[in-house]
N, C-alpha and C positions, 0 to 999 in steps of 0.2 A: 486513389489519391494523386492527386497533380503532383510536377516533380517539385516548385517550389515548396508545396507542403513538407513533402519529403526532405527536403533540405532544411526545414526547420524543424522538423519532429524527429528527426533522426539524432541530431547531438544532443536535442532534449533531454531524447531518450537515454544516449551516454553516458550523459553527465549522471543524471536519476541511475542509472545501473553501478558510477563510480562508487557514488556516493553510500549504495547499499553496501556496496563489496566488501565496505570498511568492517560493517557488522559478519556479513557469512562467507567471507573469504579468510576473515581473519577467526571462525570459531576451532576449525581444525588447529591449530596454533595454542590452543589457551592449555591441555596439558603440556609440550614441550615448553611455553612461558611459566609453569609454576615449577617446573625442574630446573628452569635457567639463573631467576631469579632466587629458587628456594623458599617459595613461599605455600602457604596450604591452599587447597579448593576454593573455602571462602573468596578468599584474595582476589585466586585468579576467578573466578568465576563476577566478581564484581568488575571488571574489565566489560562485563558486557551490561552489565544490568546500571552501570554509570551512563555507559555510550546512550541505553535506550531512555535513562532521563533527562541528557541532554537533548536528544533527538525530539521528543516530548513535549518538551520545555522549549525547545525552540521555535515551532511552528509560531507560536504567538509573536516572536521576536521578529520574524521574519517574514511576518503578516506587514508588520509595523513598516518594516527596511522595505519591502516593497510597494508602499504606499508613497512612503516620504522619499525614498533617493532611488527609484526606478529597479525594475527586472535586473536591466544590465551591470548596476554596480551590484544588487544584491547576491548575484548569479556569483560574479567575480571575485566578491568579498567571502563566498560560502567557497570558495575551488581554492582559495589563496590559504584560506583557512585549514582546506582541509589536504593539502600539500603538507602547511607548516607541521600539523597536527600530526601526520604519518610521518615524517621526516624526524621529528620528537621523539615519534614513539620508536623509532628506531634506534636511536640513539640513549632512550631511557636507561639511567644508570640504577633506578630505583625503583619501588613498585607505586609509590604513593605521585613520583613526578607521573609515571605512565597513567596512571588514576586521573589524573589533572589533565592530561590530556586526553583521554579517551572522552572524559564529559564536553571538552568542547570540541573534538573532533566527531560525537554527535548534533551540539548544535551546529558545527559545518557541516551536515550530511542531510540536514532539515532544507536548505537553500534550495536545493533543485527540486526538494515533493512540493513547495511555496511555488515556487517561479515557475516550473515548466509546464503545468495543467491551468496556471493562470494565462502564459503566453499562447500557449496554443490554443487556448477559448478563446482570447481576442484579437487573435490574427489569423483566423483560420474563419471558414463558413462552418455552418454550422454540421454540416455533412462529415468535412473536413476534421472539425474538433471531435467529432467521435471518434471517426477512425486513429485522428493523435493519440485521443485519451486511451483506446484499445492498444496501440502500440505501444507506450507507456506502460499499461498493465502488461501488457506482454511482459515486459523488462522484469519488472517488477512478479512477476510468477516467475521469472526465469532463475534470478538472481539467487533467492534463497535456493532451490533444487540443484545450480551449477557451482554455485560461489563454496560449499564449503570440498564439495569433489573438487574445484581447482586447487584449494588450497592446501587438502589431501595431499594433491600431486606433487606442488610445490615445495611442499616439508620435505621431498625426498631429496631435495638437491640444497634445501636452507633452512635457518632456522624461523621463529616467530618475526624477528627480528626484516628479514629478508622479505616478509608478507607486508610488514608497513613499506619498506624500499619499491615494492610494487604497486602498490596502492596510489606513494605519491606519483611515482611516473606514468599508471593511468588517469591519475587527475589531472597531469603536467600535458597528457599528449591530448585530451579532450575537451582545454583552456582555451587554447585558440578558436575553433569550432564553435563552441557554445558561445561566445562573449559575440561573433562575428552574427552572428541569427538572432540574439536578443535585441530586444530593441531600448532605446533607453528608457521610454514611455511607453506604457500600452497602448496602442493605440483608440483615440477619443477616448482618451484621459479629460474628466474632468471634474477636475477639484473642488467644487463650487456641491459636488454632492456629498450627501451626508453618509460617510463609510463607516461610521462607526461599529460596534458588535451587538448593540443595541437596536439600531434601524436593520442588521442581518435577521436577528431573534425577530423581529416585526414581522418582516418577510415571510408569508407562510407556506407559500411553495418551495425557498429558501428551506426554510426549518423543518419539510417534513422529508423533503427531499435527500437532507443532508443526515436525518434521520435513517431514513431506510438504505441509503448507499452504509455507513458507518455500522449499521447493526448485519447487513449482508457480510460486510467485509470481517465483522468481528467476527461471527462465525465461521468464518475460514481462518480466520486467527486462533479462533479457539479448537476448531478441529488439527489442524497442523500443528500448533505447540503441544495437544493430548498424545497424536497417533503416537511416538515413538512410544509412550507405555501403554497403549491399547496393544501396540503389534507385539508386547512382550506378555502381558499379563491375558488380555481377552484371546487375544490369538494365536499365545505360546510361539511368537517367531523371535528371529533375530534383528538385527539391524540391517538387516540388505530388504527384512518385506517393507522396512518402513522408508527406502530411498527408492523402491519400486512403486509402492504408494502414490510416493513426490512427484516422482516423473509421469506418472499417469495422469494423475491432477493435473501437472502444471502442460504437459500435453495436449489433452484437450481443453485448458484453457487456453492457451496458443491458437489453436487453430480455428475454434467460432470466434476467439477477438481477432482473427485474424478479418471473420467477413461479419463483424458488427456494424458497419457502415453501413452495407448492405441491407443488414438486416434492419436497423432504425428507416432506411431510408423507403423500405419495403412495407414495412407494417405498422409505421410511424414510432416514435420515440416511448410515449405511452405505453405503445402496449407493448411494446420488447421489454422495457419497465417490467411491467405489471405479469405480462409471462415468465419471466425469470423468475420472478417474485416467487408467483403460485408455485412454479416450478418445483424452488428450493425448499418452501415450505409443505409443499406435497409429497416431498425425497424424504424428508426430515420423519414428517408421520408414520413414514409408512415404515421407514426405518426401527422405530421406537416399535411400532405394531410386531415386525418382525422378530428382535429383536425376545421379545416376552417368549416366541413359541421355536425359535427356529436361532441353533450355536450358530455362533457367532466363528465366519469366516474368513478366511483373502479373499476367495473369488467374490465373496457381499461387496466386502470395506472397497476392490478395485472398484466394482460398478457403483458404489455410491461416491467414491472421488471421482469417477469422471462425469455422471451425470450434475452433481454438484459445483463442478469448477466450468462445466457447461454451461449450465447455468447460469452463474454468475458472469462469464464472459459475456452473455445476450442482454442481462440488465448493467452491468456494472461498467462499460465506457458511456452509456446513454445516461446512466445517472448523474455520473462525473459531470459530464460536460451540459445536464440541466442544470446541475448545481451551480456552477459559477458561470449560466446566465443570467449573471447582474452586472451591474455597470462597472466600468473598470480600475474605478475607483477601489469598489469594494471587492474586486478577486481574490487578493491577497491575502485580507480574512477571513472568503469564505473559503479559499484552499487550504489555510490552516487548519479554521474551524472543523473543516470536513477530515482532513487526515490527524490531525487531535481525537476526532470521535470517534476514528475508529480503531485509536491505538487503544482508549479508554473500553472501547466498547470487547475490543479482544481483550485485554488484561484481564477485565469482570469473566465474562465467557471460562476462561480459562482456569481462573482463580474456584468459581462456581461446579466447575466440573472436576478439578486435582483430591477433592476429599475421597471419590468416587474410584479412580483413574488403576487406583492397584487390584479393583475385583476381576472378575471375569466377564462381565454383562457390559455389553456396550449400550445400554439402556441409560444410561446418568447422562452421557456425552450425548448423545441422542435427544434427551430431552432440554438439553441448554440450549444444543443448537434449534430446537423446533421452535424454543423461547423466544430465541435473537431471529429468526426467520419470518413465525406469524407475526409477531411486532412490526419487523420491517414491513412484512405486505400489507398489514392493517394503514400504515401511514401514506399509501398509496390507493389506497380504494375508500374513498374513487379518489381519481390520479388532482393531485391538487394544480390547480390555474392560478394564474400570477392575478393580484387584485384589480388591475387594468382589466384582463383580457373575460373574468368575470362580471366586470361592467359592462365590457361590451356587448356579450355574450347577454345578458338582462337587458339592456336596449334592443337589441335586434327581436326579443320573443315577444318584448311588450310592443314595439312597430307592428 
């Protein structure tokens, strides 16, 4: 990556990594906030499940702000927001203002997953936007495995309270930065086309594409929100097999999105796609296969998070960045649409596998994810063409 690139995908990335932090930097914090306050589980435990309706609920908001008043104010208006937000919450004297803020300091944490995959598709080649969009997901694998160990560390010297004072002053020093690399316009913004979510759904390389990135990603949504009661119930461990897990996972996803450039650039965009694909849902069968005849272990669950997070590191910057090759008009809603569907797509995932999650058989987990996996490969084979490049593609065979 060129260093201009790097100077734009770098605070991108900041910003996207600030904005998570809010959520898993601040989960170690939530029993010492229901001792402070005095409030029960429920309570505190709605501190996170407000944040991630906001966060939800946002992307559509912030589809819109990126349409109509540019990346740069919406960047600005999401970092402004979510200062005030953690500065509030530091200060919350009560549990219902803290509730009030945690919901809209989710929709300020929506601004940088909207903006930052949308500017780096359009200012970047297309070589370039992969490797953004891998560095991005880098963040983003990082964040949830780092963010709640920092904040571990950080309760030993403050309270909940001191997690938001940090928060805001990582969004205070990575303000400057970001607002400076955004641009006010995407560039060849033009207005005159039709962006609607309507003419997206039209789109059918758009919709299958945005399919199979969202149903990928949900199963890694749905495998990581299970492990912590797989590694208790299926594999009688504690909580250190399941941050050992994490770090595995999110390790070798680091390091193939590290040379995912390469690798699209290598074997074309397509098929890094469509290999991941098979990949994952070849991991997934074989998985369930095993599963039936052979207990269930750590050294299995290591090797299938890392070939899994493999994986998805080889398809999942190349689908990113097919996805919102559309015009620049409409990025804004297809980076919503597309991180909308795959918050949608984990919750389901998730939800589908918890009746399952207290036996012993990793076989239920197993099979949701092989659900959310062949689905995703099915929308992919064969690899869909944008309706232009199919036209042309039919002139050239009938010449």
């Amino acid at each position: 990556m060129q260093s201009a690139s790097i100077k734009t995908v770098l605070p991108l990335s900041l910003v996207t990594g600030a904005s998570m932090l809010a959520m898993d930097f601040y989960l170690p914090a939530v029993p010492n906030l229901q001792t402070s306050l005095g409030i029960d589980v429920t309570l505190a435990q709605a501190t996170i499940a407000i944040f991630l309706t906001g966060l939800a609920a946002s992307q559509l908001l912030w589809a819109e702000a990126l349409t109509r008043i540019g990346p740069r104010r919406s960047v600005t208006i999401g970092i402004v927001l979510l200062i005030a937000t953690s500065i509030g919450g530091a200060l919350a004297s009560s549990i219902d203002v803290l509730l009030a803020l945690r919901f809209v300091q989710g929709i300020a944490a929506g601004a940088a997953m909207v903006v930052a995959p949308s500017v780096v598709r359009a200012t970047l080649s297309d070589e370039d936007a992969v490797r953004g969009s891998a560095a991005i997901g880098m963040v983003e694998a990082l964040v949830p495995a780092a963010g709640p160990l920092l904040g571990t560390v950080l309760l030993a010297y403050t309270d909940w309270r001191g997690i938001f004072w940090v928060l805001a002053a990582l969004a205070l020093i990575v303000m400057p930065f970001v607002i400076r690399v955004t641009p006010r316009e995407l560039p060849g913004l033009d207005r005159t086309v039709d962006a609607s979510f309507g003419t997206l759904f039209k789109n059918r390389k758009f919709r299958r594409l945005a399919a199979c990135h969202a149903l990928s990603f949900g199963a890694l949504i749905t495998y990581v929100a299970s492990l912590p009661q797989l590694t208790v119930h299926a594999l009688g461990l504690g909580p250190s097999a399941f941050s050992t897990l994490q770090i595995i996972g999110v390790a070798s996803f680091i390091v193939v999105a590290s040379q995912a450039g390469a690798i699209s650039k290598r074997f074309g965009t397509a098929r890094a796609i469509q290999a991941g694909a098979w990949a994952q849902a070849l991991l997934c069968a074989a998985a369930v296969g095993l599963s039936v005849f052979v207990p269930p272990s750590f050294s299995a669950a290591a090797i299938f998070s890392c070939i899994f997070c493999a994986a998805l590191a080889v398809r999942g910057p190349a689908t990113f960045s097919e996805v919102l090759a559309v015009p620049p008009a409409q990025m804004g809603r297809a980076s919503a649409l597309l991180i909308l569907g795959v918050l949608v797509a984990g919750a389901l995932g998730t939800q589908l596998a918890a009746p399952f999650m207290a036996g012993r058989s990793t076989a239920p987990l197993m099979l949701v994810m092989l659900g959310l996996c062949v689905t995703s490969l099915i929308t992919v084979l064969p690899y869909p063409e944008n309706e232009e490049e199919a036209s042309c593609s039919a002139s050239s065979t009938l010449r």
